[in-house]
C-alpha positions in Angstrom: -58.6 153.3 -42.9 -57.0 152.0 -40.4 -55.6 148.8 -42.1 -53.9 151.2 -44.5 -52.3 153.1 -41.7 -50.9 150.1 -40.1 -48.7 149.5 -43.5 -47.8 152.9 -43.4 -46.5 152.7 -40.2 -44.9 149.0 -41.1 -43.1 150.9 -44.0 -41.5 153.7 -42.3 -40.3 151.9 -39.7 -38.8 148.8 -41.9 -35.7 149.1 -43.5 -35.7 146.6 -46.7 -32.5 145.5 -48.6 -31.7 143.1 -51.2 -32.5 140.0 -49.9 -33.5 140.5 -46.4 -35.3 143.3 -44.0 -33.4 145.3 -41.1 -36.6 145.1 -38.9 -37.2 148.1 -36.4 -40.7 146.5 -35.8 -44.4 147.5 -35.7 -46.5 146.0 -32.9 -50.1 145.4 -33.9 -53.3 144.4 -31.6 -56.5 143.2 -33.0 -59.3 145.2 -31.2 -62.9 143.4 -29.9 -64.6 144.7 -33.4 -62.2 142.9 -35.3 -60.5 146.2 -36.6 -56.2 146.5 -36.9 -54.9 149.0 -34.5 -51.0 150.0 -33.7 -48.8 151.5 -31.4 -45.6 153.3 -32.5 -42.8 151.0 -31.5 -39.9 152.0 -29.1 -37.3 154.2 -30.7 -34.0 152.0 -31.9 -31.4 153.8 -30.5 -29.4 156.1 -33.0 -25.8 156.4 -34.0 -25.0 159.8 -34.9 -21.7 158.3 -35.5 -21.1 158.4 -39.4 -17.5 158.2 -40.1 -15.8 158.3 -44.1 -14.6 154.5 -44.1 -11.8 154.0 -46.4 -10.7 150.2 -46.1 -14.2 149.4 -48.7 -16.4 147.6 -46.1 -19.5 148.7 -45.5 -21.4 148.4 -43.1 -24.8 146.9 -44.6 -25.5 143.3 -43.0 -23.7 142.0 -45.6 -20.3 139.6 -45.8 -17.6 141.5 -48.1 -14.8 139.4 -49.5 -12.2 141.7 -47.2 -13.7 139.1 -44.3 -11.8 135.8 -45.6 -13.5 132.7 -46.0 -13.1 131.2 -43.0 -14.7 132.3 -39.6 -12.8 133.3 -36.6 -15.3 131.5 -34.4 -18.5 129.1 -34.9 -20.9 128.9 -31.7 -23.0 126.2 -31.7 -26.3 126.2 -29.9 -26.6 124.7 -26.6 -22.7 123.7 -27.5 -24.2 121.0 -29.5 -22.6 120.0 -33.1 -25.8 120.3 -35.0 -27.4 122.9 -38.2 -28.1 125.8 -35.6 -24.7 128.0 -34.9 -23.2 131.5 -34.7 -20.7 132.7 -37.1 -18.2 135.1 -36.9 -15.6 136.6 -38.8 -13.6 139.6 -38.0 -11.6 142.2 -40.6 -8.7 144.3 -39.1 -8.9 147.5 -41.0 -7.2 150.5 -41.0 -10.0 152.4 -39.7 -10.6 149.9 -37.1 -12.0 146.4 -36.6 -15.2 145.3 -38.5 -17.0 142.5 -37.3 -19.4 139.8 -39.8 -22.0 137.4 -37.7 -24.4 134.9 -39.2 -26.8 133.3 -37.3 -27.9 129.7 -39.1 -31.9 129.0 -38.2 -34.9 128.5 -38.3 -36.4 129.8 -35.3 -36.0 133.4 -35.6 -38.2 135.9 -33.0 -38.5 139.5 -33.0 -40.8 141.6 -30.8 -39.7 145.1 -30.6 -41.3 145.8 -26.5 -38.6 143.2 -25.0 -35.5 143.3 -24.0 -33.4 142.4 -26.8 -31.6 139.5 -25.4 -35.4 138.1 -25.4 -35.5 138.2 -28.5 -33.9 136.2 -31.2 -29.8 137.7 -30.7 -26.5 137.7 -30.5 -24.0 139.3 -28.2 -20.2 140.1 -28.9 -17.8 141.0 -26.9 -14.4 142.4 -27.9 -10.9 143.7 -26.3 -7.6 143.7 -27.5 -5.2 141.0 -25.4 -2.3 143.5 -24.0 -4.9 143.2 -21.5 -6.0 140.6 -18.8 -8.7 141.5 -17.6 -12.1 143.8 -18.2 -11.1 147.4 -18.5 -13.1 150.5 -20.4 -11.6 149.6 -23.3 -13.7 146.3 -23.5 -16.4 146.8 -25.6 -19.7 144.8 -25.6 -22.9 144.6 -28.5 -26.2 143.6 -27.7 -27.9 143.0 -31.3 -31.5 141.4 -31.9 -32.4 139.9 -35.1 -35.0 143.1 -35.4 -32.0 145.7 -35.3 -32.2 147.1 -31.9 -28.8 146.9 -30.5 -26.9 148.1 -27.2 -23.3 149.0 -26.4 -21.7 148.3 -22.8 -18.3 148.9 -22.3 -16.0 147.9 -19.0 -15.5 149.2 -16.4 -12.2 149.5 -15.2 -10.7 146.8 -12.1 -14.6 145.4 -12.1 -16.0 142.4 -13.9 -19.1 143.7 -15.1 -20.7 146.2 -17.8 -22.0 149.5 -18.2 -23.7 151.4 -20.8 -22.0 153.6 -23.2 -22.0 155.4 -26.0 -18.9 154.5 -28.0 -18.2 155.3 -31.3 -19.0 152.6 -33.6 -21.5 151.4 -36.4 -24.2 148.3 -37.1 -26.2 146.7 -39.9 -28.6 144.0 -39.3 -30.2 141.9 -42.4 -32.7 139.0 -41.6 -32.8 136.4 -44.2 -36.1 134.8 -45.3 -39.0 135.7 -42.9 -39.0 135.9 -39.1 -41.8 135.2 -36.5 -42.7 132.4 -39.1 -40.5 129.4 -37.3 -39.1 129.0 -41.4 -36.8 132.0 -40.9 -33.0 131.2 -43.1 -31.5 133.3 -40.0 -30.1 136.7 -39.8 -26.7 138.5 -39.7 -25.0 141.1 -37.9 -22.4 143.5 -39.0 -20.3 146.0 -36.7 -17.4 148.1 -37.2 -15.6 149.9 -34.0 -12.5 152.4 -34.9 -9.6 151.3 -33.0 -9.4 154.3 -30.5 -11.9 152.9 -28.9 -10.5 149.2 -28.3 -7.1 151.1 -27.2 -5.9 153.8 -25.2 -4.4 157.0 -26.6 -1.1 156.1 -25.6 -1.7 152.2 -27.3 -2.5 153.7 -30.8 0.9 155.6 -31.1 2.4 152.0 -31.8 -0.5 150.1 -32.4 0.2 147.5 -35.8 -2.5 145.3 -36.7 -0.3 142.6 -38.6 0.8 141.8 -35.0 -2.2 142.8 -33.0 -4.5 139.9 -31.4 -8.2 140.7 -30.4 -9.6 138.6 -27.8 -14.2 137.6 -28.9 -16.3 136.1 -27.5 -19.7 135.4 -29.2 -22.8 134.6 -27.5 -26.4 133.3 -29.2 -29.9 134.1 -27.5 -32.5 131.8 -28.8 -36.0 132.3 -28.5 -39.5 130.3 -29.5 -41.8 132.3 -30.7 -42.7 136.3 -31.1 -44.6 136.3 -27.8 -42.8 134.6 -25.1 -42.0 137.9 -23.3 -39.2 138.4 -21.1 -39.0 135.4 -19.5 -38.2 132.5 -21.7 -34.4 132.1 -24.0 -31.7 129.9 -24.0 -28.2 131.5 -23.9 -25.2 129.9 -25.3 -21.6 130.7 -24.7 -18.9 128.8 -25.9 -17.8 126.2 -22.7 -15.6 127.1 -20.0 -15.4 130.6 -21.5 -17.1 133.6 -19.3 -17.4 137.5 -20.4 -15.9 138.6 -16.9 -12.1 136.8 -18.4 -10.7 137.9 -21.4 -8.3 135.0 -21.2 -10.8 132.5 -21.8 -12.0 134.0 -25.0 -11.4 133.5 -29.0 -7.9 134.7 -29.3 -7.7 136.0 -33.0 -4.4 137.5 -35.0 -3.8 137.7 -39.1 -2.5 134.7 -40.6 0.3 135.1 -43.2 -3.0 136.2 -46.2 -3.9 139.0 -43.8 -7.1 137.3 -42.7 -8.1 137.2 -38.9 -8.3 133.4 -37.8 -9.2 132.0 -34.6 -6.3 130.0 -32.3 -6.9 126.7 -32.8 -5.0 124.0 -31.5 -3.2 121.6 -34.4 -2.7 118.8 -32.4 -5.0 116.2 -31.6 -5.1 115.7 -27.6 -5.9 118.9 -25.9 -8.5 121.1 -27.1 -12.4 119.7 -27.0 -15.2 119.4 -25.0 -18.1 117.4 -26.0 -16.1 117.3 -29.3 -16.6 121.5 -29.1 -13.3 122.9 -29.1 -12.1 124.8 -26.1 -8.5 125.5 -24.8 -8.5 129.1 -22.7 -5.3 130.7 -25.2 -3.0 131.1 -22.6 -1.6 127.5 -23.6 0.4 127.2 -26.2 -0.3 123.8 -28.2 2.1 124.6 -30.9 4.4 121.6 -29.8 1.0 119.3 -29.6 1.7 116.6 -32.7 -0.3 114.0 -31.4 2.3 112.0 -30.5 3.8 111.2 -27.4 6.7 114.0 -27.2 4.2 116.2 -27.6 4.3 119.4 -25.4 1.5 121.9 -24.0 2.7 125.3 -22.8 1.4 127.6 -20.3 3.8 131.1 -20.9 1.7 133.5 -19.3 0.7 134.2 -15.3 -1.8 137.0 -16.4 -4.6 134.1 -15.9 -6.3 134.0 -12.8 -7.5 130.1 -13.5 -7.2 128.7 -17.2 -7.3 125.3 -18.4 -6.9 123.0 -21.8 -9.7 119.8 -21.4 -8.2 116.7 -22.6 -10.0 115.5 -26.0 -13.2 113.9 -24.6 -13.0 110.7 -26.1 -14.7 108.5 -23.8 -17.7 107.7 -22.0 -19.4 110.6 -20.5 -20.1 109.3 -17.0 -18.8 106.5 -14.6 -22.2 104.3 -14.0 -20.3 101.0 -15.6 -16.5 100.4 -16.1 -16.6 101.3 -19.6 -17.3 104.8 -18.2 -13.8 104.7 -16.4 -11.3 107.4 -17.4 -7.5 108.0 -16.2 -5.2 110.8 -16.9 -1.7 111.6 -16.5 0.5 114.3 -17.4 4.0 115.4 -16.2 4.6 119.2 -15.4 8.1 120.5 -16.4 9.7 124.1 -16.0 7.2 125.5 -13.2 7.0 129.0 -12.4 5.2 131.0 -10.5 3.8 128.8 -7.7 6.1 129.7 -5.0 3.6 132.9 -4.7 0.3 132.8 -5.6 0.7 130.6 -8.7 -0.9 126.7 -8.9 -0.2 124.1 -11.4 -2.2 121.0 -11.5 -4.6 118.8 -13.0 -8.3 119.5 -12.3 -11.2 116.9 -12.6 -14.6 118.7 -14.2 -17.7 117.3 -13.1 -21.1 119.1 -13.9 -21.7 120.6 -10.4 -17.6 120.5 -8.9 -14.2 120.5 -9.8 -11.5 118.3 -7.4 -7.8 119.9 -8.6 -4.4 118.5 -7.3 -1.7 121.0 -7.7 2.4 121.4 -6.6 2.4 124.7 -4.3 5.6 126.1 -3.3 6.4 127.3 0.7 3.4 128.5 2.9 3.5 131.1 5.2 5.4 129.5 8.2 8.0 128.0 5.8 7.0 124.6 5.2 8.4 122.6 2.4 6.6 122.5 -1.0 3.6 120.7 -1.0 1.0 118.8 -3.0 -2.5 120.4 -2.0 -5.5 119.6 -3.3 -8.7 121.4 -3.6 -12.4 121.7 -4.4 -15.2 124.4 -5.7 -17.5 125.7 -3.1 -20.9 123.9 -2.3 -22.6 126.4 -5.2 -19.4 125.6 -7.7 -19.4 129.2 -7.3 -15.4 129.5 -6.4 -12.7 127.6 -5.3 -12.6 126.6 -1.5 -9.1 127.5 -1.3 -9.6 127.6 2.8 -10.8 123.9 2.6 -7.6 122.5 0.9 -5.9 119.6 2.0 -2.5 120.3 2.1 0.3 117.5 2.2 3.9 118.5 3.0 6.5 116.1 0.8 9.6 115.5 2.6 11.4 113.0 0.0 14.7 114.5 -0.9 14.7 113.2 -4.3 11.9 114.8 -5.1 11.1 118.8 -6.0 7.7 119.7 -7.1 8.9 123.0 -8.1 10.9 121.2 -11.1 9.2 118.4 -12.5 6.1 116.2 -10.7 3.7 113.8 -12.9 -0.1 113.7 -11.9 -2.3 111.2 -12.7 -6.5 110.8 -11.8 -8.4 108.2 -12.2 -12.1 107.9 -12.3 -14.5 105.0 -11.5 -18.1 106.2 -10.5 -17.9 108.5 -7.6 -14.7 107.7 -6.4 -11.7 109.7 -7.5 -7.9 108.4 -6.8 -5.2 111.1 -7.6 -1.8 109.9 -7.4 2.2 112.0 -7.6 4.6 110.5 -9.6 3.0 107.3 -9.6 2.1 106.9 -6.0 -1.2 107.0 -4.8 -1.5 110.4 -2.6 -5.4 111.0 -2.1 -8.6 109.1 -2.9 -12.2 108.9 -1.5 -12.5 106.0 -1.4 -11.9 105.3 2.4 -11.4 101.6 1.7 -8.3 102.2 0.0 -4.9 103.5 2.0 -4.2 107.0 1.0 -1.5 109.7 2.4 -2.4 111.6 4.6 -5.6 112.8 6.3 -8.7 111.1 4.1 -11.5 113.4 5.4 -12.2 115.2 2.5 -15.9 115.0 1.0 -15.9 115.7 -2.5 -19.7 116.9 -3.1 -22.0 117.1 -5.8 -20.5 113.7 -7.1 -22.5 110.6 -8.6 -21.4 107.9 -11.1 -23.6 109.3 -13.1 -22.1 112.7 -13.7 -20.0 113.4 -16.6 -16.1 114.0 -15.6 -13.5 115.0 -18.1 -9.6 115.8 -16.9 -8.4 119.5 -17.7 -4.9 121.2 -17.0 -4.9 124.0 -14.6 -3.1 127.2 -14.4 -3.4 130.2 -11.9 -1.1 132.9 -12.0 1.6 130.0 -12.9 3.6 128.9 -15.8 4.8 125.5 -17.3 5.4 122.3 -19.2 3.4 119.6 -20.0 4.4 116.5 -21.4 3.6 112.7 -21.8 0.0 113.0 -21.3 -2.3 110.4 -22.4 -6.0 109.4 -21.7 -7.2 105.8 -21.2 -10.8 104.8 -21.4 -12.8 101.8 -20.2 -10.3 98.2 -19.3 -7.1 100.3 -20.1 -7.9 103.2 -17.4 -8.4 99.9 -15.2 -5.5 97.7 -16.2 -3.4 101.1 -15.8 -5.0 101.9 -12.3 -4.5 98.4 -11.0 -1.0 98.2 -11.9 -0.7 101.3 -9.4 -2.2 100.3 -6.8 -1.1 96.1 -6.8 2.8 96.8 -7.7 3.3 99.1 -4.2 
């Protein structure tokens, strides 16, 4: 009798569509006489929330043709080009936005006593860009491939999350069958009426043909149906974090009235591990590929984002194939005679060394190059630590136009200004300046890629270029000989 009441149970609490199962789960022990018993599973949370929908979505797990064809976003696991990703479309409706997520694998892992970013699940996050930074208005899901779910939103002048109960609706549909390691994956729908991603007085002239909503997708992964809460690997796209809106998936409606993802057209700034990432506030509309190509930084709202350079070359310094050198020059700078910097950052795995033009300090000195590293954690920037060199040459303002240029050759770093060489660590080379700064968490065997840098600061970027192996040599060389 008790076999049959455990697919009782398993039906009530198992929603079945057409070709997959929204899963609330049934847990099931074996006792010592070999005999099935059960325990009622924890209670999804409900959604009293049932609105009349009139832009014909609907909310079922399912992709409707309203969506487009292409997705805002694809996550890949681990950031890793490969058959396991996370895709995600978004609709702008009248009724508010509706969201479409696809998860593409095999391992698929539900157990309805953990937390649901233990099991097999994705988390989105969503806010409209007329703001900069977290607010109540930024709404986060927590969906597992069994249909549990959780909603955060922000809280106001804070970086973290709390639990709420906003309006809003979910669907999810597993595809083929899970806790089997054979699973086809799982999708996740979600649809959120606009009052709640703007503020009363927003909606008055809120228009969604020239709206932008700011996503960011994230993809737990989990190994089997028993690992507890202890085991998953998170992915997040690179170099983009739920505390700052501006480093997330910027999406608007393209000229068929389908939401697409920026993407940058040209073919220099933009990847990472041949992932794409370029924080939005740059605009690489100007980027052609060719060398009158221009990168834009318009906005100061940022508090630190940065474009990597297309990571063409080899990943770490051990030989001199593995050298790298950048240059770029910065035009039309704002902002940095406050609190604003503009530079050129070097990203290792465990530190990031940025040189960047800095306009008067306190006592009135003259503008000045500074450069600067991440705390011993690579937990912040150790503004305090800086190095700061004041620039006296009349024919130069660094306020107007200064070229930077970094190259890279195993654990040494060389940063030169327009040209001249203006900081290394490598004490057996002449530098400006005081030489005592120790750049830690540095080998030749770290990867190091070259990323433009804006805080609070806007600019111009022009003439960069990347050289890779003998070239970032023969170029660095002809620096350093020709003084």
């Amino acid at each position: 009798m008790k076999n049959g009441a455990k697919r009782i149970g398993c039906l009530i609490g198992c929603l079945v569509m057409a070709t997959g199962t929204l899963f609330s789960g049934c847990a099931e022990s074996v006792a010592p006489d070999g005999k099935y018993s059960y325990e009622n599973p924890p209670s999804i949370e409900k959604d009293y929330y049932n609105p009349t929908l009139t832009d014909g979505v609907d909310i079922d797990g399912e992709k409707d043709e309203k969506y487009g064809e292409t997705p805002v976003s694809r996550l890949y696991y681990n950031n890793a080009v490969g058959e396991r990703y996370l895709d995600t479309w978004l609709y702008y409706g009248n009724d508010g936005l509706y969201s479409y997520s696809y998860v593409k694998d095999t391992e698929v892992y539900f157990e309805p006593t953990r937390a649901i970013y233990y099991n097999s699940s994705v988390e989105l996050f969503f806010q409209t860009d007329t703001h900069s930074a977290i607010t109540r208005k930024s709404l986060q899901w927590r969906v597992s491939c069994g249909g549990t779910f959780v909603k955060l939103c922000g809280v106001t002048s804070a970086s973290t999350y709390d639990s709420s109960k906003f309006d809003g609706l979910c669907a999810v549909k597993a595809y083929g069958e899970i806790n089997s390691g054979e699973s086809e994956g799982y999708s996740v729908e979600l649809f959120m009426p606009w009052y709640e991603l703007l503020e009363a007085d927003e909606l008055e002239s809120f228009d969604k043909e020239t709206a932008s909503i700011l996503f960011m997708p994230a993809y737990n992964r989990v190994f089997n149906a028993n690992s507890g809460n202890e085991i998953r690997k998170r992915t997040a796209p690179i170099c983009s974090f739920q505390a700052t809106p501006y480093t997330w998936v910027k999406t608007s409606l393209n000229e068929n009235g389908e939401a697409t993802g920026y993407v940058a057209e040209g073919s220099v700034f933009g990847t990472y591990d041949g992932v794409y990432r370029t924080h939005f506030p740059f605009d690489t509309s100007e980027d052609d590929g060719t060398e009158n190509a221009k990168l834009k930084m318009t906005t100061y709202k940022s508090s630190g984002a940065y474009a990597f350079v297309k990571s063409d070359y080899a990943a770490s310094g051990e030989t001199e194939d593995g050298n790298s050198y950048m240059e770029v020059t910065v035009k039309n700078i704002g902002g940095v005679s406050t609190s604003g910097r503009i530079g050129l950052m070097t990203y290792f795995n465990r530190n990031r060394v940025l040189i960047y033009t800095k306009g008067p300090n306190a006592s009135g000195a003259n503008v000045r190059i500074t450069i600067a590293q991440r705390n011993s954690p690579n937990t912040s920037w150790d503004w305090s630590g800086a190095n700061d060199y004041i620039i006296d040459k009349k024919d130069a303002n660094y306020l107007t136009e200064v070229k930077f240029a970094a190259y890279r050759s195993g654990d040494k770093l060389y940063y030169f200004v327009n040209d001249e060489l203006y900081y290394t660590n490598d004490t057996s080379k002449e530098s400006v300046g005081d030489n005592g700064m120790y750049f830690h968490s540095i080998s030749e065997y770290d990867s190091c890629f070259f990323v433009v840098y804006a805080s609070y600061a806007s600019a111009t970027f022009e003439k960069y270029s990347v050289l890779n192996g003998a070239a970032a040599t023969e170029k660095f060389n002809s620096l350093v000989n020709d003084k």
